[in-house]
MARLUM-563268 format. One record per residue (C-alpha): residue number from 0; residue in one letter; x, y, z. Coordinates in steps of 0.001 Angstrom, whole numbers, plus 500000, padded with zeros to 6 digits. Each point is the difference from the previous one (the first is absolute). Example, Ala and Ser with C-alpha at 12.3 -4.5 7.8 and 13.67 -1.06 7.14 Angstrom:
2
  seq  type      xx      yy      zz
    0     a  512300  495500  507800
    1     s  501370  503440  499340
This chain:
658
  seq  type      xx      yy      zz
    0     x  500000  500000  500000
    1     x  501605  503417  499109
    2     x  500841  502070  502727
    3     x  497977  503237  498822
    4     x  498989  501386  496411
    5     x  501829  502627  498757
    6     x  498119  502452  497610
    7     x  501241  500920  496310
    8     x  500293  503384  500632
    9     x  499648  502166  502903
   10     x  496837  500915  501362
   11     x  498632  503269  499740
   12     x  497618  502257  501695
   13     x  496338  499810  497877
   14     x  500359  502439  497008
   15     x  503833  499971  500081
   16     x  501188  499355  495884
   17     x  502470  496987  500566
   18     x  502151  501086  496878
   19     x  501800  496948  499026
   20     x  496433  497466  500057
   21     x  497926  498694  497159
   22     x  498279  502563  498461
   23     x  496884  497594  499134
   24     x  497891  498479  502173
   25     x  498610  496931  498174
   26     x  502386  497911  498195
   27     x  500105  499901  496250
   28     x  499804  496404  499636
   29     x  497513  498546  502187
   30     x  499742  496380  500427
   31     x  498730  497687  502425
   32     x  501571  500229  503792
   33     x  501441  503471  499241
   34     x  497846  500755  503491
   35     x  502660  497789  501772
   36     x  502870  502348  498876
   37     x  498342  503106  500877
   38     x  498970  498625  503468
   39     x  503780  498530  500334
   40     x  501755  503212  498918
   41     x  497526  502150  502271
   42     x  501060  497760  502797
   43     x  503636  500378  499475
   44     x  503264  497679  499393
   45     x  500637  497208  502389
   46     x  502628  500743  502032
   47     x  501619  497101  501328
   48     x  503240  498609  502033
   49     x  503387  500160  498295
   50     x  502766  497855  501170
   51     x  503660  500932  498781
   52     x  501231  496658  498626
   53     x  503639  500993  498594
   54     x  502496  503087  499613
   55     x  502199  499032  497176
   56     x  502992  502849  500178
   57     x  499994  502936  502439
   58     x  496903  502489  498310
   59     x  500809  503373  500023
   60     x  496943  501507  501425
   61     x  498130  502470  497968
   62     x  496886  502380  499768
   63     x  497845  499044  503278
   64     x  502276  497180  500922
   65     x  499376  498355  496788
   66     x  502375  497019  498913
   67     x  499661  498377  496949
   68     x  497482  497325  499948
   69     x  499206  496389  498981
   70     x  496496  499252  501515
   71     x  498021  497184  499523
   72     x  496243  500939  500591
   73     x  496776  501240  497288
   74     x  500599  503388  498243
   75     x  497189  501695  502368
   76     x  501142  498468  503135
   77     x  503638  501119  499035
   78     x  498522  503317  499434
   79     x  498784  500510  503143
   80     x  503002  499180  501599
   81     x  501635  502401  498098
   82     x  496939  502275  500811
   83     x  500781  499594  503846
   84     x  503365  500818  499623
   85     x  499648  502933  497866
   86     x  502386  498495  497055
   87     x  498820  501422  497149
   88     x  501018  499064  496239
   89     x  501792  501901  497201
   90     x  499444  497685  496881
   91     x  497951  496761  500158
   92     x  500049  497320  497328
   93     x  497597  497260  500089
   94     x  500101  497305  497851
   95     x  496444  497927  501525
   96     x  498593  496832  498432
   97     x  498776  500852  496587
   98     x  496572  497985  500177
   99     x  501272  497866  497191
  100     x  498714  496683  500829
  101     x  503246  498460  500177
  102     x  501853  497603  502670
  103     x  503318  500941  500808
  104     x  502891  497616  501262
  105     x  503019  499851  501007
  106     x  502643  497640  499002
  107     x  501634  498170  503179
  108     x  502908  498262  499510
  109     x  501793  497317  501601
  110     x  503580  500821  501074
  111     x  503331  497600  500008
  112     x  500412  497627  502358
  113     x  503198  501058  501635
  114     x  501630  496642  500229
  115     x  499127  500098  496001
  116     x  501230  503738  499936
  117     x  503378  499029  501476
  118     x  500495  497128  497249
  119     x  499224  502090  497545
  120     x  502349  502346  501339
  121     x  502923  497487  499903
  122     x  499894  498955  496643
  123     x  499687  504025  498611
  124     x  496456  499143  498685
  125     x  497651  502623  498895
  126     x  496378  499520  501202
  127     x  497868  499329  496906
  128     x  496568  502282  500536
  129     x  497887  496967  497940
  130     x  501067  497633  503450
  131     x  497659  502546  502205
  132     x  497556  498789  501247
  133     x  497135  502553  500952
  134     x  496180  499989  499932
  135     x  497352  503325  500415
  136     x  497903  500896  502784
  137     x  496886  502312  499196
  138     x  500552  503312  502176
  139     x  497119  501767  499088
  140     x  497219  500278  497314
  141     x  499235  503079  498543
  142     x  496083  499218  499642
  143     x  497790  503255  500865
  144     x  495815  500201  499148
  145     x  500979  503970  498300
  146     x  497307  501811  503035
  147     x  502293  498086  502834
  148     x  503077  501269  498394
  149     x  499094  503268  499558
  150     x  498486  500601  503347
  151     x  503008  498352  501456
  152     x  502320  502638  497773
  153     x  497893  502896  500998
  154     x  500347  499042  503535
  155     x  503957  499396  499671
  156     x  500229  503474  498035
  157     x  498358  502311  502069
  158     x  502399  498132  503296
  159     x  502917  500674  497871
  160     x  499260  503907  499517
  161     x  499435  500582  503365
  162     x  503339  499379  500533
  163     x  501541  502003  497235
  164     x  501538  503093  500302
  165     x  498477  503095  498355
  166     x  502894  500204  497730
  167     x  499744  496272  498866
  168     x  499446  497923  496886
  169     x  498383  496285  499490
  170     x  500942  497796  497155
  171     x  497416  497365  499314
  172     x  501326  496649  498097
  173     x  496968  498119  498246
  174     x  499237  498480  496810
  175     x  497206  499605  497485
  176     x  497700  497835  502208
  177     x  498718  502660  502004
  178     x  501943  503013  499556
  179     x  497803  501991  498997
  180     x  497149  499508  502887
  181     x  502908  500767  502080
  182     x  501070  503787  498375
  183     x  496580  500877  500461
  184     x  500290  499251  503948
  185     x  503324  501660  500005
  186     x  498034  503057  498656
  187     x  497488  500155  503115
  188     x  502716  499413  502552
  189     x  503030  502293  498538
  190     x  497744  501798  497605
  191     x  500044  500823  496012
  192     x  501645  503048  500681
  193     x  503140  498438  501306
  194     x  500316  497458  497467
  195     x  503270  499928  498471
  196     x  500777  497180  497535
  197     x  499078  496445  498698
  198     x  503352  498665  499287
  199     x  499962  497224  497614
  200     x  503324  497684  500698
  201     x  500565  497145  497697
  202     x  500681  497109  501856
  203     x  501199  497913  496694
  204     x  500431  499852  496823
  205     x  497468  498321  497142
  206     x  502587  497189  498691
  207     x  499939  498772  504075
  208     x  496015  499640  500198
  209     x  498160  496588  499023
  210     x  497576  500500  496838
  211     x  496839  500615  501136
  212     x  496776  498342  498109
  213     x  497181  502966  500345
  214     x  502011  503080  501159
  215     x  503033  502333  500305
  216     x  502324  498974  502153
  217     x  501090  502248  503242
  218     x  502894  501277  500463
  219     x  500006  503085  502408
  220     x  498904  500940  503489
  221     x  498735  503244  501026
  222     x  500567  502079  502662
  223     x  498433  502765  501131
  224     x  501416  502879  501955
  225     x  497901  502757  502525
  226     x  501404  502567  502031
  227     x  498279  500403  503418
  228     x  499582  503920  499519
  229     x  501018  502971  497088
  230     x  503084  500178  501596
  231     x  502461  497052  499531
  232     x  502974  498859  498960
  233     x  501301  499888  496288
  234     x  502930  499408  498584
  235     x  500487  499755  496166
  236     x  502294  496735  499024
  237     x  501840  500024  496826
  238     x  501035  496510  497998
  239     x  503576  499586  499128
  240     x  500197  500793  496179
  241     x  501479  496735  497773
  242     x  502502  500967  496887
  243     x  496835  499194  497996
  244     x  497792  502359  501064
  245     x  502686  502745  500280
  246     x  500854  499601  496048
  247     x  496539  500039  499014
  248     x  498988  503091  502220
  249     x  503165  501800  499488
  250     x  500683  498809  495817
  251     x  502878  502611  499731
  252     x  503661  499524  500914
  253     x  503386  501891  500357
  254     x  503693  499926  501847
  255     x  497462  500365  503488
  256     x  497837  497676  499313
  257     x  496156  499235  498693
  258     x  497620  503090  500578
  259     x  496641  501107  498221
  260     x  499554  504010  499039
  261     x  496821  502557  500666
  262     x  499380  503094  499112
  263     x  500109  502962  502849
  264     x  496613  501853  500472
  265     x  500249  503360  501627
  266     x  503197  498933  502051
  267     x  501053  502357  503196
  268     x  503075  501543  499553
  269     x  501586  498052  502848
  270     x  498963  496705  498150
  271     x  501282  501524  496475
  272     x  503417  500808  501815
  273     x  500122  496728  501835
  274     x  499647  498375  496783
  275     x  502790  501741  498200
  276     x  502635  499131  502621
  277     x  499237  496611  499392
  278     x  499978  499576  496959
  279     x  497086  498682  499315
  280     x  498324  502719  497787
  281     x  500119  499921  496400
  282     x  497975  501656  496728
  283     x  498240  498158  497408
  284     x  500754  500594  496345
  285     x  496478  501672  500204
  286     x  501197  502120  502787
  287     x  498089  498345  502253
  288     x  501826  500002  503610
  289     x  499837  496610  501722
  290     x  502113  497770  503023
  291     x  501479  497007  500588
  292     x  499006  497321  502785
  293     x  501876  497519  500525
  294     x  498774  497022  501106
  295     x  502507  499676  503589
  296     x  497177  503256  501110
  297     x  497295  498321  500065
  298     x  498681  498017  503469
  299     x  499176  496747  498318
  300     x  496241  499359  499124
  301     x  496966  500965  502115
  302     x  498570  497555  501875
  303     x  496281  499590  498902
  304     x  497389  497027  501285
  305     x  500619  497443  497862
  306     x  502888  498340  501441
  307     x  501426  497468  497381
  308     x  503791  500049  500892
  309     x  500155  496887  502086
  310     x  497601  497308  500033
  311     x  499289  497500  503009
  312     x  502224  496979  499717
  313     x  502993  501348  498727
  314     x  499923  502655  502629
  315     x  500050  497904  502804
  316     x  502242  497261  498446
  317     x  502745  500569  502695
  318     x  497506  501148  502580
  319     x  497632  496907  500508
  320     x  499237  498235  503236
  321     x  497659  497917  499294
  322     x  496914  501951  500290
  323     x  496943  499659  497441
  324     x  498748  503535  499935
  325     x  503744  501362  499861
  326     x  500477  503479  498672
  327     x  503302  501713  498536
  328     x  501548  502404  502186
  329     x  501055  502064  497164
  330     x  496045  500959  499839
  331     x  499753  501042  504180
  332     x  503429  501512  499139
  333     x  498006  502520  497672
  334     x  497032  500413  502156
  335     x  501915  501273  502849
  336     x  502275  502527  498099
  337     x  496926  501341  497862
  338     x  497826  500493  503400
  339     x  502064  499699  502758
  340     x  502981  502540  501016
  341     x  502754  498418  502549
  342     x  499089  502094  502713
  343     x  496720  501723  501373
  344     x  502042  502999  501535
  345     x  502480  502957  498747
  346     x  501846  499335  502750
  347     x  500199  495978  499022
  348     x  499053  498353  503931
  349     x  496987  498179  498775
  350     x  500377  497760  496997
  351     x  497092  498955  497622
  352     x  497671  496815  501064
  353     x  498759  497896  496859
  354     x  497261  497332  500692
  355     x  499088  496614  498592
  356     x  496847  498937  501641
  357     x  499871  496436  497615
  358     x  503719  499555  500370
  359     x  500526  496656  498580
  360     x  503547  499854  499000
  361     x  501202  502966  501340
  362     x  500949  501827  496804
  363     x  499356  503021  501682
  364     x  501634  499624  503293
  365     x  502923  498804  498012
  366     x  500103  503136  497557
  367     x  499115  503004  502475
  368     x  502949  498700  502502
  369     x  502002  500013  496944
  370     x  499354  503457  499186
  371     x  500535  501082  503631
  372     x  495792  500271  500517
  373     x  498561  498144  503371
  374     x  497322  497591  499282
  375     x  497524  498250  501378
  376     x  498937  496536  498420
  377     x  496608  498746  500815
  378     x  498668  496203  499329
  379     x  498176  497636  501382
  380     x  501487  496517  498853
  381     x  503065  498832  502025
  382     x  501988  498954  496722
  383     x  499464  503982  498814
  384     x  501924  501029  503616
  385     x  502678  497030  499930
  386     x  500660  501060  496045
  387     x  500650  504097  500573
  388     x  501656  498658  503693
  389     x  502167  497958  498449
  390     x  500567  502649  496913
  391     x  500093  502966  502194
  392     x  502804  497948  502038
  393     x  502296  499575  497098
  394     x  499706  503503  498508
  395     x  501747  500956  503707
  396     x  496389  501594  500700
  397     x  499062  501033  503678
  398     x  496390  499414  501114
  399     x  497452  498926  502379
  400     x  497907  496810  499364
  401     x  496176  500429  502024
  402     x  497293  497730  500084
  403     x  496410  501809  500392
  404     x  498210  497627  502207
  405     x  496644  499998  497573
  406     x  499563  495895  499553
  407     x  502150  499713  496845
  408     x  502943  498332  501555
  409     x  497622  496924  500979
  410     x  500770  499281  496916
  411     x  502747  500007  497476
  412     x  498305  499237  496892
  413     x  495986  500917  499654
  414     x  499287  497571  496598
  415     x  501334  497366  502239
  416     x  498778  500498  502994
  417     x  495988  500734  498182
  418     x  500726  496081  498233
  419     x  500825  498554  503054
  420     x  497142  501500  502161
  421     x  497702  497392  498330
  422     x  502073  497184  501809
  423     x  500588  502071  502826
  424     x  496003  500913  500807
  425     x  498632  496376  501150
  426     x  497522  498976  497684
  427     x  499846  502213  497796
  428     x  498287  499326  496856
  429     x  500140  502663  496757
  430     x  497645  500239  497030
  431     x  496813  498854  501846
  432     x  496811  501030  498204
  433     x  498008  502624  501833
  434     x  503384  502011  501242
  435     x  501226  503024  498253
  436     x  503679  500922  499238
  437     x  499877  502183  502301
  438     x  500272  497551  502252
  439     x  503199  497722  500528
  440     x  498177  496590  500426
  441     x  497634  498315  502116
  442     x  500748  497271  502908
  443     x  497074  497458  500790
  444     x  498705  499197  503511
  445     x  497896  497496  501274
  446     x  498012  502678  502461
  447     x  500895  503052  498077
  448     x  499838  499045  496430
  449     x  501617  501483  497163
  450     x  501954  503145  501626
  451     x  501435  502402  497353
  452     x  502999  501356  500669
  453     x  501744  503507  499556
  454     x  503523  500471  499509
  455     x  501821  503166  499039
  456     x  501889  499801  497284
  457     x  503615  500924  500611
  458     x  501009  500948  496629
  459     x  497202  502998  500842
  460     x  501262  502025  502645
  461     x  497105  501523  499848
  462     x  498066  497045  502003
  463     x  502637  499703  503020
  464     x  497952  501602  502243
  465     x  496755  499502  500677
  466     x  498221  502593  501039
  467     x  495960  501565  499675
  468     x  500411  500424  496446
  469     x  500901  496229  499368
  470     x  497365  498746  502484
  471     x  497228  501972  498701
  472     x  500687  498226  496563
  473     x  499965  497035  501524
  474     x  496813  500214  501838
  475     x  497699  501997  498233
  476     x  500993  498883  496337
  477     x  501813  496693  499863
  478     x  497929  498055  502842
  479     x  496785  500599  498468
  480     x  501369  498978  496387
  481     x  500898  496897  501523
  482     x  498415  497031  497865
  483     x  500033  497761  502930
  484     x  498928  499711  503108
  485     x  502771  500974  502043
  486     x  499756  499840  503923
  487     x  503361  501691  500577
  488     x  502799  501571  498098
  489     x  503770  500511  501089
  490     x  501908  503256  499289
  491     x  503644  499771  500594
  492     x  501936  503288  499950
  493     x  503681  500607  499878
  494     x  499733  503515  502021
  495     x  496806  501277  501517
  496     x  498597  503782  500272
  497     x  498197  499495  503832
  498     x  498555  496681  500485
  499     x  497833  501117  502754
  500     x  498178  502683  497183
  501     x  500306  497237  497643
  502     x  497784  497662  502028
  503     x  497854  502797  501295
  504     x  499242  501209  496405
  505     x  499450  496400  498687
  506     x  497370  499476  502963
  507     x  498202  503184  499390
  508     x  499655  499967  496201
  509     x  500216  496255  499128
  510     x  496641  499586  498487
  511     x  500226  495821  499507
  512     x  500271  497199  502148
  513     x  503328  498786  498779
  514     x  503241  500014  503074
  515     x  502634  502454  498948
  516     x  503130  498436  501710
  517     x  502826  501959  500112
  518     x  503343  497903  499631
  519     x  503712  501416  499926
  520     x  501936  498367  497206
  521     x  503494  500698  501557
  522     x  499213  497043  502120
  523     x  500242  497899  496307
  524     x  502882  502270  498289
  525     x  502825  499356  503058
  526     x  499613  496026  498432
  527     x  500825  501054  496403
  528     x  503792  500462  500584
  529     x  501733  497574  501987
  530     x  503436  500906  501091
  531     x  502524  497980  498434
  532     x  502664  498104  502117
  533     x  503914  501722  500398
  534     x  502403  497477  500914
  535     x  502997  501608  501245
  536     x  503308  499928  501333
  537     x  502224  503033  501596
  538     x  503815  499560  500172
  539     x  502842  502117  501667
  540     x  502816  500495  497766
  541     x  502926  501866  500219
  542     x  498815  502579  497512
  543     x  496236  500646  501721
  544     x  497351  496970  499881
  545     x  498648  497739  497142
  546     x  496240  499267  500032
  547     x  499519  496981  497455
  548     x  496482  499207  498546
  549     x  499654  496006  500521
  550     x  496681  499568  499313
  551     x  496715  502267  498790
  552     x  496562  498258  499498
  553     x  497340  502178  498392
  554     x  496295  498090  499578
  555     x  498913  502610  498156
  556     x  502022  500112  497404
  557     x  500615  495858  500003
  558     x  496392  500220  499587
  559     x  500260  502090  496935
  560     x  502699  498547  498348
  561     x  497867  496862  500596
  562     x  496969  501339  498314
  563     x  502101  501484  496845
  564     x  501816  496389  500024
  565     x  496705  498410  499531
  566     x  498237  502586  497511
  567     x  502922  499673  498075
  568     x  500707  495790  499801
  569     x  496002  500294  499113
  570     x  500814  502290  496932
  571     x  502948  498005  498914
  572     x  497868  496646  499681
  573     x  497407  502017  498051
  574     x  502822  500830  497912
  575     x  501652  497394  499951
  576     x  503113  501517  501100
  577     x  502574  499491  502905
  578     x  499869  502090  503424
  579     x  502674  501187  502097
  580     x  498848  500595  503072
  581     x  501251  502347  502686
  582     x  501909  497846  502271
  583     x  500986  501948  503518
  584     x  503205  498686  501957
  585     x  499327  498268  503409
  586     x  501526  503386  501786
  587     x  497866  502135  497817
  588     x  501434  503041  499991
  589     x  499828  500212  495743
  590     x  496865  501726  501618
  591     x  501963  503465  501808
  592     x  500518  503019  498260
  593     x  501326  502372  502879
  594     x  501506  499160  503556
  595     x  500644  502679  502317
  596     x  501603  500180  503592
  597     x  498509  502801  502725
  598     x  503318  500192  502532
  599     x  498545  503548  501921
  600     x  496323  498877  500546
  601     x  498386  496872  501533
  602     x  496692  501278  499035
  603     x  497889  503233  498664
  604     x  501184  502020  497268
  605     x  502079  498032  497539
  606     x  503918  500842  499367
  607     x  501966  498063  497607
  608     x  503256  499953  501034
  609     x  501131  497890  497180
  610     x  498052  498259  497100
  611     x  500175  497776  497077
  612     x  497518  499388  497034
  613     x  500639  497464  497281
  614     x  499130  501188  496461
  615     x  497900  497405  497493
  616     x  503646  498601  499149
  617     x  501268  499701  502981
  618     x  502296  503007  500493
  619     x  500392  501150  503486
  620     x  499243  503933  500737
  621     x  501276  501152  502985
  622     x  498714  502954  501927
  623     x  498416  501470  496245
  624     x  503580  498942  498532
  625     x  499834  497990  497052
  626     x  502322  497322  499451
  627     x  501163  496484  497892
  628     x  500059  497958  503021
  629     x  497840  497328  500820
  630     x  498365  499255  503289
  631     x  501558  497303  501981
  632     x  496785  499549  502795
  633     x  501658  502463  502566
  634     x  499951  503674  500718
  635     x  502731  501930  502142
  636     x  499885  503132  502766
  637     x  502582  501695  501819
  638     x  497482  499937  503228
  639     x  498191  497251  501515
  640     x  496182  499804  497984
  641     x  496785  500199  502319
  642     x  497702  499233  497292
  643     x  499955  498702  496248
  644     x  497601  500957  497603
  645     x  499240  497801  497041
  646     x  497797  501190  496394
  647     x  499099  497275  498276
  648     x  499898  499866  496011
  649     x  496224  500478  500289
  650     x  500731  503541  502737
  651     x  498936  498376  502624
  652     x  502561  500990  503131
  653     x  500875  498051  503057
  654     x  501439  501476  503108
  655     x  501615  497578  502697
  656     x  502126  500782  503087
  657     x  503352  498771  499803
């Protein structure tokens, strides 16, 4: 339950103009629910706990304190935070789900065994990337009905400004699918008037795409860039000019090089003069009087909105980590120094703050701290934060990890954890006739009968918390559409409003005889992830201690290599073709990606005194340093480890005292 609400925007004595709100009062696109947004926004953003979970560096402290930030939490519950503390943003880029109707994965990867590793090693082997072994796990699905998307957007974007600073500017990353619903709710919430560009980038090139049977192919996102207020900041980029473009702009040549003439109209004296000491003035057989300009004047080209200079994969060839939805950082790179100056002050004390509410792979953390900006990177899916942690760490990056305590961190991965709810719920049965979609399934009783039951659903953050909004749907539209006859239904909630009101307001205006029961479903989620199993071993040495990994045991992912084992020996025989199935070593630790040692804190915060993560071939990195060597099972400090933390191919981390 959040600790208190936090309104948008400050409230004002009746009459008072609030000068940086809406200007309409009804939304432009109205759709079902839209009530639900108004009510939520009226009541404010949850405000909830926020636990510091690392400090990677020593942060120089900034504006109000501020650090730069890695937090794991939902874009409005993040903005409150920032809300309470009274951070507010310079630039924000948001790249959100694009409503496309597409499942995105991620590629895991088995890593060497070292006993294998160390083989390998001694007879100067290279590893061959056709031996990985690796199979994908679903993170999320990008699957939105186009009124839960936008409502959701709407309520994101008006959080987001709140937060912005008077001065600021948003970029908006979308696409085809629903672009265009979404500039007209960036019109009510920034207004038309501060509309600056739709910037067309092409992401690829037409000899890359597929052929497509009944259409043009796509080949260009759009992004769309608002400035909080009339005042904001703008600074014009210029493109390098290529030997090309100079000879065909400037067609004319000499001992200084190419240049293109024009003819003076009404020159000042000054100019006239200024001209004649360099040389550059001349007369025309026609007496005409005209000048030189040579092509080493000119500022390169002006940068317009369609951006076609660097397309997607080729910009982020040396820059990938593994991340579906990766962007180039050549493109934030641009953002910032077209809308975002290096510091906020004259007297240079307070640096700029860029924001990335959806931060996924932490493109924009990475690319402000390159360009000496502070950042804060926003996400809720624990392989976004361990990607910009671990990218952040090797760029030499200082920062603060936090984890807002608003239910996501139950669990790690919402597709899963929605698929294996329907094992998790006892009983439960899906696709009965007489129950809705809106309902998650239905469990039979011998007293009770068939009992529909609600579950939010977590790729929605919209449906954590149940509150009177939620329950008055329930009651007074979904019971009585109900094509059974249901004695009872159970609710489960993830975070709830004020269950005492909740109960109170189901009593008073539940107009059926059907039970409401109230359930809460964090009693299910703490079962989805089981911890896996560190077997360890902590040695003095004469140079510090040696902590060797004998054994790790993850059932979770034994279970899924199982499962993509089985799908796959099933699709061979169809085929008629051979499978080579994963095979995992009896110690089982093909299945780490990163150990780390803690030697300052037995509990709390997080310090990592000294790490290690193995890269898909088997290359060590140590402490963000990349490296040829292979890892031999064992990890070294100078001090004697209190705890060791082990991520898991999958992200899923492990914490044991030592």
């Amino acid at each position: 339950m959040p600790i208190k609400y936090i309104p948008y925007y400050p409230n004002t004595v009746e009459g008072q103009a609030i000068l940086d709100n809406i200007t309409r009062t009804q939304r432009v696109l109205r759709y079902r629910e839209n009530d639900k947004v108004y009510d939520r926004i009226k009541r404010g953003m949850p405000y909830y706990e926020v636990e510091t979970l690392e400090t990677v560096g020593t942060p120089p402290l900034g504006v109000g304190g501020l650090e730069n930030l890695v937090i794991r939490g939902e874009c409005i519950s993040a903005c409150a935070y920032l809300k309470e503390q009274g951070i507010k943003v310079d630039l924000v880029y948001i790249d959100p789900p694009f409503a496309s109707g597409a499942d995105y994965a991620k590629k895991v990867y088995l890593r060497r065994n070292p006993k294998l590793a160390e083989k390998i090693a001694e007879a100067e082997q290279q590893m061959d990337m056709d031996e990985l072994k690796a199979f994908e796990e679903k993170m999320y699905g990008d699957i939105w009905q186009k009124e839960d998307y936008l409502n959701w957007m709407y309520e994101n974007l008006m959080a987001i400004k709140s937060v912005m600073t008077d001065t600021a500017s948003i970029f908006l990353h979308i696409d085809w699918h629903i672009g265009h619903y979404v500039k007209i709710l960036m019109d009510e919430v920034f207004g038309e008037d501060n509309f600056k560009n739709e910037i067309v980038w092409k992401t690829q090139t037409p000899s890359g795409m597929k052929a497509l049977a009944n259409k043009l192919g796509s080949t260009h996102d759009t992004i769309f860039w608002y400035a909080k207020s009339e005042t904001f900041t703008y600074q014009p980029q210029f493109l390098e000019v290529s030997e090309q473009y100079i000879k065909r702009n400037y067609p004319y040549e000499d001992e200084k090089g190419f240049y293109k003439t024009a003819e003076l109209q009404e020159p000042s004296e000054a100019t006239l003069n200024k001209l004649k000491a360099d040389g550059l003035l001349y007369t025309t057989k026609n007496g005409k009087i005209r000048y030189k300009m040579y092509a080493e004047n000119t500022e390169g080209i002006l940068l317009d909105d369609f951006w076609n200079d660097f397309l997607a994969l080729s910009a982020t060839a040396g820059e990938r980590v593994s991340y579906s939805t990766q962007k180039p950082e050549m493109l934030l790179d641009r953002i910032m120094r077209l809308s975002c100056k290096n510091w906020r002050n004259e007297e240079k004390t307070e640096r700029t703050v860029v924001a990335d509410f959806f931060g996924g792979s932490g493109v924009t953390a990475k690319a402000a701290s390159d360009l000496k900006r502070k950042f804060i990177h926003v996400d809720i899916g624990i392989n976004s934060i361990q990607t910009v942690r671990d990218r952040l760490k090797e760029a030499k990056a200082n920062f603060q990890i936090l984890e807002i305590k608003d239910g996501v961190s139950l669990f790690r991965n919402p597709q899963q954890t929605m698929d294996k709810l329907k094992m998790l719920i006892p009983g439960l049965l899906q696709g009965l006739p007489g129950i809705s979609k809106f309902w998650f399934g239905a469990v039979v009783h011998s007293k009770d009968g068939t009992i529909p039951v609600y579950v939010p659903n977590l790729l929605n953050t919209q449906e954590k918390v149940l509150d009177i909004p939620t329950i008055n749907t329930i009651i007074n539209q979904e019971l009585q559409n109900l094509e059974i006859n249901a004695k009872k239904v159970i609710v489960y909630y993830i975070d709830i409003d004020d269950q005492k009101e909740l109960e109170k307001f189901i009593r008073d205006n539940n107009a059926t005889e059907i039970e409401v029961e109230l359930k809460d479903l964090k009693n299910l989620l703490h079962d989805v992830v089981i911890e896996d199993i560190i077997d360890s071993k902590t040695t003095k040495t004469a140079a510090g201690y040696e902590t060797e990994i004998n054994k790790f045991i993850s059932d979770r992912l034994i279970q899924k290599i199982g499962e993509f084992n089985q799908k796959g020996n099933l699709q061979s025989i169809a085929k008629g073709k051979k499978f080579n199935p994963i095979n995992i070593s009896e110690e089982g630790l093909e299945l780490i990606e990163l150990i780390a040692l803690d030697c300052e804190n037995s509990e709390g915060q997080w310090h990592s005194s000294t790490e290690i993560k193995i890269d898909k071939l088997g290359y060590v990195i140590r402490d963000g340093v990349k490296s040829k060597d292979f890892w031999d099972g064992k990890i070294i400090s100078n001090k004697k480890p209190l705890r060791i933390k082990v991520r898991n191919i999958s992200g899923d981390e492990t914490i044991k005292s030592i």
